[in-house]
C-alpha positions in Angstrom: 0.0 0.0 0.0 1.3 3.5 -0.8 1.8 6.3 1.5 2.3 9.4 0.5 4.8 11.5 1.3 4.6 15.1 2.8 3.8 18.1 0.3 6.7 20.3 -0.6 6.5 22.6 -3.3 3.5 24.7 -2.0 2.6 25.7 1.3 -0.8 24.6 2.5 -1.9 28.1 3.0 -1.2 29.4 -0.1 -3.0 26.7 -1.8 -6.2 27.1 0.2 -6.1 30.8 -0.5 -5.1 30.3 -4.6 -8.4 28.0 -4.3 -10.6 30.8 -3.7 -8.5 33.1 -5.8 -9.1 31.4 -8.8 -12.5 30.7 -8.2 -13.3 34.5 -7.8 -10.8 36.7 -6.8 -12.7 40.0 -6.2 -15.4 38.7 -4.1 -12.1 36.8 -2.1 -10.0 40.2 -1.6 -13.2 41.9 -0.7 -13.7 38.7 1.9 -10.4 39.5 3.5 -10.8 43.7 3.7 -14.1 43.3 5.0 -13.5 40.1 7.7 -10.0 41.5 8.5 -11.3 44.9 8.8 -14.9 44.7 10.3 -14.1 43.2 14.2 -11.6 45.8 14.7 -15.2 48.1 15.2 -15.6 47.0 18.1 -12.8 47.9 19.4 -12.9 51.2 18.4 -16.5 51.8 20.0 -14.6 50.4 23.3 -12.0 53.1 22.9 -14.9 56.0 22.2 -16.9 55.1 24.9 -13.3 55.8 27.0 -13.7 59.2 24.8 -17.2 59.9 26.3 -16.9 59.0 30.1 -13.2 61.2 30.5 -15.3 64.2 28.1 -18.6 63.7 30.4 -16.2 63.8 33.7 -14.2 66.8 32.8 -17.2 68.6 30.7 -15.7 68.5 27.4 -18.8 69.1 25.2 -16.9 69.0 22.4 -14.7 65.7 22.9 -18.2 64.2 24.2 -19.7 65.0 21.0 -16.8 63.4 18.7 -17.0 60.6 20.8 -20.8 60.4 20.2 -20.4 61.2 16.4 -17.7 58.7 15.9 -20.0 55.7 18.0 -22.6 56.2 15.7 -20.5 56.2 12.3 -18.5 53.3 13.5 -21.8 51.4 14.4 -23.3 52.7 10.7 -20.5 50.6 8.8 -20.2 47.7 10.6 -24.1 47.1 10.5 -24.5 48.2 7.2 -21.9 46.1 5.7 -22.6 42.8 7.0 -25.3 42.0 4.4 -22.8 42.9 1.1 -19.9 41.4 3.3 -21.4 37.9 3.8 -22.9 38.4 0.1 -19.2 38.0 -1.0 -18.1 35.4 1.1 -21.1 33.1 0.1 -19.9 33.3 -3.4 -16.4 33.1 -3.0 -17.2 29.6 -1.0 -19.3 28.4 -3.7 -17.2 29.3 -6.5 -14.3 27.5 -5.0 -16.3 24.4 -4.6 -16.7 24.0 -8.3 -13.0 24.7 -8.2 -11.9 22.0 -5.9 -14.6 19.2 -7.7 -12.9 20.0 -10.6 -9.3 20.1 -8.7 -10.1 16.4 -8.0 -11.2 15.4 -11.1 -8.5 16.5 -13.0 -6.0 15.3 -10.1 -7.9 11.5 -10.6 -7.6 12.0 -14.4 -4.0 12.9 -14.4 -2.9 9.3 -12.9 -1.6 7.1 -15.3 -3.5 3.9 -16.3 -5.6 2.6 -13.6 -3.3 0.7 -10.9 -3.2 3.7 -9.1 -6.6 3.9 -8.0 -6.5 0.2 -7.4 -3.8 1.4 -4.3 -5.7 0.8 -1.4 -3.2 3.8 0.2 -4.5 6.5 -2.5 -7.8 5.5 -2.6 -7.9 6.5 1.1 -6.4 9.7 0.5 -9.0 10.7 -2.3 -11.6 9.2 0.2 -11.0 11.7 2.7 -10.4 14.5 0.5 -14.1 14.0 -0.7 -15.2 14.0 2.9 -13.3 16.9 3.6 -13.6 18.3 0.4 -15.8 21.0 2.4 -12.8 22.3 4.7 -11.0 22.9 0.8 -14.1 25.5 0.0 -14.3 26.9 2.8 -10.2 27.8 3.0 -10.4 31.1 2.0 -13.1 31.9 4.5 -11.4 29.9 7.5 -8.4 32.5 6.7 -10.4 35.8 6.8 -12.0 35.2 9.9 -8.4 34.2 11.7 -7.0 37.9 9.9 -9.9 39.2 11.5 -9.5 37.7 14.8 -5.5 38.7 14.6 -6.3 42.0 13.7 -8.6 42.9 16.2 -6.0 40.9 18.8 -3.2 43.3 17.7 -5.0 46.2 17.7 -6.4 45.4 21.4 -2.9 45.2 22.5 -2.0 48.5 21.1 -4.5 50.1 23.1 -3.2 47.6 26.6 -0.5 49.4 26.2 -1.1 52.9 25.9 -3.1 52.1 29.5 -0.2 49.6 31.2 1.9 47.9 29.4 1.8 45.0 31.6 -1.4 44.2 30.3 0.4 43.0 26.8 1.4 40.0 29.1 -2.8 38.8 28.6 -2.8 38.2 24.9 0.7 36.0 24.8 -1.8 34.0 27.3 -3.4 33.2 24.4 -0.8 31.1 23.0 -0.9 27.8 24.7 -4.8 27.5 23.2 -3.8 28.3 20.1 -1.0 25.6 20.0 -3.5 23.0 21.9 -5.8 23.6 19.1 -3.3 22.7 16.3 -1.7 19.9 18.4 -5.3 18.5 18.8 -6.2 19.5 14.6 -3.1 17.1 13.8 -4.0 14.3 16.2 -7.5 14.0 14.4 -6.2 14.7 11.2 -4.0 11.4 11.7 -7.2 9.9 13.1 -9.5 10.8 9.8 -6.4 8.7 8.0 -6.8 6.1 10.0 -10.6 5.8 9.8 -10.7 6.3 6.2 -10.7 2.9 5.1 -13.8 2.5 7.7 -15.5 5.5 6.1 -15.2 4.3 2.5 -16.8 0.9 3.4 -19.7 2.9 4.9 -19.7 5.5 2.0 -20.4 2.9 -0.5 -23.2 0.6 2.1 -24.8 3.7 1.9 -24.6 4.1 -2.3 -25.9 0.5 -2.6 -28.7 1.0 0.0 -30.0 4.2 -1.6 -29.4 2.9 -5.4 -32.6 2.3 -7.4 -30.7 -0.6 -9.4 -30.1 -2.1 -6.5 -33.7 -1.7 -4.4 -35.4 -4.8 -6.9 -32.5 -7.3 -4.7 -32.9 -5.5 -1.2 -36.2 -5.9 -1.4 -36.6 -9.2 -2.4 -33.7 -11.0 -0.3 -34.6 -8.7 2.7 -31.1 -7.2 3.0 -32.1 -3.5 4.4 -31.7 -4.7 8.2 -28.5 -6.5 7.1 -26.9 -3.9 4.8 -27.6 -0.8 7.5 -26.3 -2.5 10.0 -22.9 -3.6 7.9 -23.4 0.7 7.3 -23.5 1.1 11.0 -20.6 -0.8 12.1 -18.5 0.7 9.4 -19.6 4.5 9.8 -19.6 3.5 13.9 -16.1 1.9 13.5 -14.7 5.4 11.7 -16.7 7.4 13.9 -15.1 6.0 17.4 -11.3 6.3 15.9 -12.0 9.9 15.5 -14.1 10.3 18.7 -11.4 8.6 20.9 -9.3 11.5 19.7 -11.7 14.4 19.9 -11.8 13.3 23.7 -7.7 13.3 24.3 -7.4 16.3 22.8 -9.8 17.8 25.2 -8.1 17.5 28.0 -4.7 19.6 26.2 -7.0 22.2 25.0 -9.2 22.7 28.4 -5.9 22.9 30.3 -4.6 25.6 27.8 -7.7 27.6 28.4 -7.9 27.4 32.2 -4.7 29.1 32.1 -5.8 32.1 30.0 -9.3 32.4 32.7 -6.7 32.5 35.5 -4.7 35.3 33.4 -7.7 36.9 32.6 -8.9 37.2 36.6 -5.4 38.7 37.3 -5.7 41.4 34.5 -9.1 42.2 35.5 -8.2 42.4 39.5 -4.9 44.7 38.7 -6.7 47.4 36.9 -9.4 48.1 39.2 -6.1 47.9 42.3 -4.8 50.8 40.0 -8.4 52.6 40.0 -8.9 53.0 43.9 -5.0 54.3 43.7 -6.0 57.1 41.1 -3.3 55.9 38.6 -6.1 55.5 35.6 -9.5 57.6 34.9 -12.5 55.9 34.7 -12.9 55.9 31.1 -9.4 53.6 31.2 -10.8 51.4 33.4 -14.3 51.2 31.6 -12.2 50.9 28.4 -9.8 48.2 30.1 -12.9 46.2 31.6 -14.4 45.9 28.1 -11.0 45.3 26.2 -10.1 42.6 29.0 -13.8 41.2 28.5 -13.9 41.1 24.8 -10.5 39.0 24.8 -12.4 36.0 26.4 -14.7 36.5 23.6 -11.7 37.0 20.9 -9.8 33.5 22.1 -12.8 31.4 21.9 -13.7 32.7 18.9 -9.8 32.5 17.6 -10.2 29.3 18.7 -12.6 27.8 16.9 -11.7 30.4 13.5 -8.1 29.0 13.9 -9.4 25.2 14.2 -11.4 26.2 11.5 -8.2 27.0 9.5 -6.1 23.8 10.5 -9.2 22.0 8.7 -9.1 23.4 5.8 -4.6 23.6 5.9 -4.9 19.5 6.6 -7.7 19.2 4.2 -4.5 21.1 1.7 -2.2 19.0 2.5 -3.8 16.1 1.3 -4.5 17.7 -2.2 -0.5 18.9 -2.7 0.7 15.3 -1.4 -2.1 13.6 -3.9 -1.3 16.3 -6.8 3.0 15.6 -6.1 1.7 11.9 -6.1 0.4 12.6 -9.9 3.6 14.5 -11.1 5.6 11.9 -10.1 3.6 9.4 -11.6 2.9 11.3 -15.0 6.7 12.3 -15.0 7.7 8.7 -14.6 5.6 7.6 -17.5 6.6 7.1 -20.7 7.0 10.4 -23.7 7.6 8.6 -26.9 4.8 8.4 -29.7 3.3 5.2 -30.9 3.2 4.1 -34.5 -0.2 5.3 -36.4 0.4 2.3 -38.6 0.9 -1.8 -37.9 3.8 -3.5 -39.9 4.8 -5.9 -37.3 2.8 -5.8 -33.9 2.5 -6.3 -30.0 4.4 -8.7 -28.5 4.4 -9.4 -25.0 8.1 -10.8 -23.3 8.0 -12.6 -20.1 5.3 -10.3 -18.5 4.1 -10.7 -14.8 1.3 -8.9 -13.4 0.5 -8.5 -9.7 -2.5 -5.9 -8.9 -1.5 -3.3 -5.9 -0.9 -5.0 -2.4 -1.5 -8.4 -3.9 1.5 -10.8 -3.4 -0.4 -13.6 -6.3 0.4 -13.2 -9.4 -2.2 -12.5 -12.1 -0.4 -12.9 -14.7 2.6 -14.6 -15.2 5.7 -15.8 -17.8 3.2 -14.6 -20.8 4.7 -14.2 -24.1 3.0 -13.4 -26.8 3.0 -12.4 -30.3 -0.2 -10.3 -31.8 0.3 -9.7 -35.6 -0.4 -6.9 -36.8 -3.6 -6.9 -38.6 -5.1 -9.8 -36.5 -8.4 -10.6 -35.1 -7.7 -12.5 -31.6 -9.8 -13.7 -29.5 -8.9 -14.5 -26.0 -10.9 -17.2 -24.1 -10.8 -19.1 -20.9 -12.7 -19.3 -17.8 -14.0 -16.7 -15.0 -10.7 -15.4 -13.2 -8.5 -16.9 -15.5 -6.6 -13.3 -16.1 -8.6 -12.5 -19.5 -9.2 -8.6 -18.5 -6.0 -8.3 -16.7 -4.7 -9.1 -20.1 -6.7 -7.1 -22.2 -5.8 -4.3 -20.0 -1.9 -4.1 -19.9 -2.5 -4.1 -23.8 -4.5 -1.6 -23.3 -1.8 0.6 -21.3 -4.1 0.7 -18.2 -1.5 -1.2 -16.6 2.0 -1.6 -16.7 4.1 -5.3 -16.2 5.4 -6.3 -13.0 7.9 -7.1 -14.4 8.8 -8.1 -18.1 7.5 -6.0 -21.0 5.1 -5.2 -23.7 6.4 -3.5 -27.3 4.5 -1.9 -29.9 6.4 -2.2 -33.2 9.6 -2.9 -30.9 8.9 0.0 -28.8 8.6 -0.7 -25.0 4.6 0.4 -24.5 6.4 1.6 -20.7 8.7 4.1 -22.8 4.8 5.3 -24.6 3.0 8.2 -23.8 0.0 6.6 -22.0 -2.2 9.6 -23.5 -1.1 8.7 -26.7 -1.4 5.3 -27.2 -4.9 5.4 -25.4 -5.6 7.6 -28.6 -4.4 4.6 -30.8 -6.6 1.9 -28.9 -10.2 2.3 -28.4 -12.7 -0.1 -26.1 -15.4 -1.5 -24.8 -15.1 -3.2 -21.3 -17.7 -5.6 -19.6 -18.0 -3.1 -16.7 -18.5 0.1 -19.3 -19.9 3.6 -18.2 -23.2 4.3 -18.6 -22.5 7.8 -19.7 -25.8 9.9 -19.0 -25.5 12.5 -21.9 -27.8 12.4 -25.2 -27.4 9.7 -27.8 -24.9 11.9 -29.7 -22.5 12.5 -26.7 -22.8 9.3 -24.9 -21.7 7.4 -28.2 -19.4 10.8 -29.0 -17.2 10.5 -25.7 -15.1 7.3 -27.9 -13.8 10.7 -30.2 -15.0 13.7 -29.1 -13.3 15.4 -31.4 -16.4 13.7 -34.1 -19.2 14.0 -31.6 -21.3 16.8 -33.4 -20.2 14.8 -37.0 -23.7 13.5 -37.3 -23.1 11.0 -40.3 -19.9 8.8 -38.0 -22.6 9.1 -34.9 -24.7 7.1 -36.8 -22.1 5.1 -38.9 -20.7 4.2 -35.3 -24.3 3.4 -34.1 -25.1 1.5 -36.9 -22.0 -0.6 -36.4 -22.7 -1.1 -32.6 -26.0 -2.7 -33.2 -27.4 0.2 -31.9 -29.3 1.5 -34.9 -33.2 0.3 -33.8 -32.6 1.1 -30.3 -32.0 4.8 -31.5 -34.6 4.7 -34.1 -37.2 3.9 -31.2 -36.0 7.2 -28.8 -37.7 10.3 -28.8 -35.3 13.1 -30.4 -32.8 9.8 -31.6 -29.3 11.1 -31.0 -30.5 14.4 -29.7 -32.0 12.0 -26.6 -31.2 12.5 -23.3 -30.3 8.8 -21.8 -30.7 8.2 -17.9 -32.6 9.5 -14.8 -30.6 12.4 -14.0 -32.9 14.5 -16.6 -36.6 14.9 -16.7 -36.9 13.5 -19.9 -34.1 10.8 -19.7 -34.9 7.6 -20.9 -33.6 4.6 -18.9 -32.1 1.7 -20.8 -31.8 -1.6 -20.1 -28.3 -3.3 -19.5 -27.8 -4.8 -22.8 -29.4 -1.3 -24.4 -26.5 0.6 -22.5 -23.7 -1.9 -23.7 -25.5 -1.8 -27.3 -24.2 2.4 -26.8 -20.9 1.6 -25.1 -20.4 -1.0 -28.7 -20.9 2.0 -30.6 -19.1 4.4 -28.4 -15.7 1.7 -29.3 -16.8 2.3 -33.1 -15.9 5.9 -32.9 -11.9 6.1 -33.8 -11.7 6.1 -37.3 -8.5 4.0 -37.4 -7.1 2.5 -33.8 -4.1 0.4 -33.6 -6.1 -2.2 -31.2 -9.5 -2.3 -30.8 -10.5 -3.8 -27.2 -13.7 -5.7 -27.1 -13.7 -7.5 -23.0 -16.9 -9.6 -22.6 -18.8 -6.7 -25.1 -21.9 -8.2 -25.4 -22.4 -9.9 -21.8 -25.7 -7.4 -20.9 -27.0 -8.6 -24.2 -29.5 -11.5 -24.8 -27.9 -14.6 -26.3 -30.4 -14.8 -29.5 -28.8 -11.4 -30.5 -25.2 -12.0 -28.8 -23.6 -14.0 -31.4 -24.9 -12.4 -34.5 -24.2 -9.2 -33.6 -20.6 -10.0 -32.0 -19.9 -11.6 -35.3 -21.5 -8.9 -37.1 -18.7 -6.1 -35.1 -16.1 -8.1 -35.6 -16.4 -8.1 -39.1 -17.2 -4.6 -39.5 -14.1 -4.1 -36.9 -11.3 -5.6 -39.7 -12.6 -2.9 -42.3 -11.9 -0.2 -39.3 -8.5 -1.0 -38.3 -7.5 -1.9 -41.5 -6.5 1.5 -42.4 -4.1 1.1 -39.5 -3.5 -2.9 -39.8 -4.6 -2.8 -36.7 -5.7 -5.4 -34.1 -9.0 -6.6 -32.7 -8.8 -8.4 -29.6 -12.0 -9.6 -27.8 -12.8 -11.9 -24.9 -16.0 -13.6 -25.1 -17.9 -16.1 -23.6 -19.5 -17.4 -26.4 -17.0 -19.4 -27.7 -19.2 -20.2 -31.0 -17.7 -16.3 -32.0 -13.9 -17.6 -31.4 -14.0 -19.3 -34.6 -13.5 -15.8 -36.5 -10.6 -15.5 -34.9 -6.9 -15.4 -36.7 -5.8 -16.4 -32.8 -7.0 -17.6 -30.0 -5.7 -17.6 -27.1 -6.2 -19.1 -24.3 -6.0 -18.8 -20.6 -5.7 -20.6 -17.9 -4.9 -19.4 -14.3 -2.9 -16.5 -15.3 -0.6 -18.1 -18.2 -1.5 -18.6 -21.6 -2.2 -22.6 -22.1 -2.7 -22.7 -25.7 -2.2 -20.9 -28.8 -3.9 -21.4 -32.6 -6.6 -21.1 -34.7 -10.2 -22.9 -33.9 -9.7 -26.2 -35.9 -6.3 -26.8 -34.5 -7.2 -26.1 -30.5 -10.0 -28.6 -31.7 -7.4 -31.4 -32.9 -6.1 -31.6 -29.9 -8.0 -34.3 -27.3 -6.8 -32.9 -24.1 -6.9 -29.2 -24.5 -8.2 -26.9 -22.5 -10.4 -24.8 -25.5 -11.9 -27.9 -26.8 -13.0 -29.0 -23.0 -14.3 -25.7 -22.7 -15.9 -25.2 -26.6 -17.9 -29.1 -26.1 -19.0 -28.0 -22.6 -20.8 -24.8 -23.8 -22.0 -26.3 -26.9 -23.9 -28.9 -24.9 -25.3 -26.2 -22.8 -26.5 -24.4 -25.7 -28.0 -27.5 -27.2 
């Protein structure tokens, strides 16, 4: 499992802050005149109301008015800019929510291939950045209400001062709170880690509990009782690691505060001593009283605002060590181009395979030659290794160990990007992209999505053609429940659009079919598999490319240039249909008879 090391290149502050920056920097500045500016008010009615009693006891009319004047202007601008103040910070925290989902999007995106997310040590990191994703939009606000609250401190100790400067001894008494409170935002930042696994388990009871697709089984095996209370030992489990923290901390951060009360007593006692002497006026001692008071107030709320803070600074953290994960992981990936065109082929030397934190191999001493210009079909049974196959072909993984070429080029020393360009796909567990017709198929080249004549070519070729035909608007449909109008397909309707969406590249160097027609019934399976794969040699021929499918319908196999077959992670057998059927003791012809008389 992979743990990530500490960010460098950024601080975490700066981050949070260039969040909300780039989301929308003016209403952001204005957050941080306005919250930096607006609690100092208070502190300057304090020091008028100081004005007023010394004016009032020495009959300064004049000073007594200012004082008044200066009350009710101060009073004027806080009130009246509180509306337009929190105006700006509401839409500087929504605008840098779409900025961080789209942060972690793009930070998923940018990993190479797909064995990072199957690392059970990054997919805890991005789990608790999407339940923290919160303290990331909210960054920019945590850190205008701590300017604020520093602010206001700094200026209250100006004014200590200028009355005894022994009373700039109360906010350093602040301190030890403040460091509890970061001491304690580490310890259950660690704890969140630690939990995370927990919390992902529980995330994903509760998708498959609240899932429509999933209500018909729930329902009729009785699994609610069962699956919330697997949800509430999880979310319980993640819950307690975190609690058990919250609780030792408290005892740091109530000892760190029972210091300041004490300090706070002692301030309060020593300037009404100085009073009865005559050494201060009663406006200083009306001015100290509500200075002294309005610090209590200040250090729980700089408390909490700077708690607020080491949130959102942890929540950061985990976004530079995530996006330094991705650097190094695109920078270690391959830059060279592929070939556009097939003379000679893939070829796979020695290759192992063993999927993140497994010690088994999935794959292992496999080499093989795919000609260029090939249709191969890969068989074998359920766990076998097919789609781990079909996937380091595919450049979503990389070997263990060994290595894959492309026209004698290591695919390692290949720009992932680029040869995902080359090879296009249609996996047993594809997306059910909720766009219209036109996109959903599209998203295999975007690039051709709004060419209406390839939409429909590539629909055509999919088997797709009366499906569309039958939909309201036909490619201009909307597919799925997340509009009003969506239409919701069946399972072997959506893989009928995923066949097409793989018909999209004009001319790919592979063309990945992995169980493509599993959703689909088996009247219509094997003439429309055969059907694509014919149409697929006209596609890649332009390219000489190669079409490489794993089915279970091993009728289809028989098109085939190759088969090959697997067998507990190593290929058993190699040929063409009549020759794996020579031979008595072979695996495919076990496998071919046994399905036949099933069929039968």
């Amino acid at each position: 499992m992979t743990t990530l090391p500490a960010a460098r290149r950024r601080s975490p502050l700066g981050a949070a802050i260039g969040l909300s920056l780039e989301a929308d920097r003016r209403a952001t500045l204005i957050t941080f005149v306005t919250f930096g500016l607006r609690p100092t008010v208070l502190v300057l009615v304090f020091y008028l109301v100081k004005v007023i009693v010394d004016a009032a006891a020495a009959h300064d009319t004049g000073a007594l008015a200012a004082g008044v004047a200066g009350i009710a202007l101060a009073s004027a601008l806080a009130v009246g800019s509180v509306t337009y103040s929190i105006e700006q910070s509401v839409r500087m925290i929504e605008g840098t929510a779409a900025v961080v989902d789209r942060r972690l999007m793009t930070l998923i995106g940018r990993l190479p291939g797909v064995a990072h997310l199957d690392d059970p040590g990054v997919r805890d990191q991005i789990e608790v950045l999407r339940q923290e994703r919160v303290h990331l939009s909210e960054g920019g606000d945590a850190f205008s209400l701590v300017l604020g609250a520093t602010v206001r401190a700094a200026v209250t100790g100006v004014i200590l001062a200028m009355i005894q400067p022994v009373l700039l001894l109360l906010p350093l008494l602040a301190v030890p709170p403040l460091l509890a409170t970061r001491r304690a935002q580490r310890h259950r930042d660690e704890a969140v880690g630690r939990a995370a696994g927990a919390a992902r388990l529980a995330r994903h009871l509760l998708a498959v509990g609240a899932s429509p697709a999933a209500a018909k089984e729930l329902r009729l095996f009785g699994l609610g009782p069962h699956l919330r209370a697997r949800h509430a030992e999880a979310a319980g489990a993640a819950d307690r690691e975190v609690t058990r923290t919250v609780w030792r901390n408290l005892i740091a951060t109530s000892a760190a505060s029972a210091l300041f009360a004490l300090g706070y007593c002692a301030a309060l006692m020593f300037v009404l001593y100085r009073f009865t002497r005559g050494q201060v006026s009663l406006g200083d001692v009306i001015l100290t009283l509500g200075l002294v008071t309005s610090v209590s107030t200040q250090l729980n709320q700089g408390v909490q605002f700077f708690g607020f803070l080491q949130q959102a600074l942890a929540a950061s953290r985990r976004l530079l060590r995530l996006e330094e994960y991705a650097d190094r992981a695109a920078h270690g990936a391959g830059e060279g181009v592929p070939a556009e065109r097939l003379t000679d082929g893939i070829r796979l030397e020695a290759v192992e395979f063993r999927y993140p934190g497994s010690d088994s191999r999935a794959l292992g001493d496999v080499d093989l030659v795919l000609p260029a210009g090939s249709v191969v079909a890969v068989v074998g049974a359920n766990g076998a290794g097919k789609s781990t196959l079909i996937k380091l072909l595919a450049g979503l993984y990389r070997p263990t160990s060994g290595r894959i070429t492309v026209e004698g080029t290591d695919l390692a020393s290949v720009d992932a990007d680029l040869w995902h360009r080359r090879t296009s796909a249609c996996f047993q567990d594809f997306s059910r992209l909720e766009f219209s017709v036109r996109h959903s198929v599209g998203a295999g080249s975007p690039a051709l999505a709004e060419d209406d004549a390839h939409v429909t070519r590539a629909v055509e070729q999919g088997g797709a053609a009366g499906l569309v035909a039958g939909l309201p608007g036909g490619l201009a449909a909307h597919l799925g429940r997340s509009y009003d109008d969506g239409v919701d397909l069946s399972g072997g309707e959506w893989q009928r659009i995923a066949l097409a969406r793989a018909r999209m590249r004009p001319a790919p160097c592979l063309l990945v079919l992995d169980e493509p027609t599993a959703a689909i019934d088996p009247l219509a399976e094997d003439a429309l598999l055969t059907a694509y794969v014919r149409a697929a040699r006209q596609t890649v021929a332009r390219s000489n490319g190669i079409t490489l499918f794993a089915s279970h319908r091993l009728s289809t196999a028989r098109l085939a240039d190759l088969i090959v077959v697997v067998d507990q992670g190593r290929i058993a057998q190699l040929g063409v249909h009549e020759d794996l059927m020579a031979q008595d003791d072979g695996i495919y012809r076990d496998l071919y008879e046994r399905q036949s008389r099933a069929y039968a």
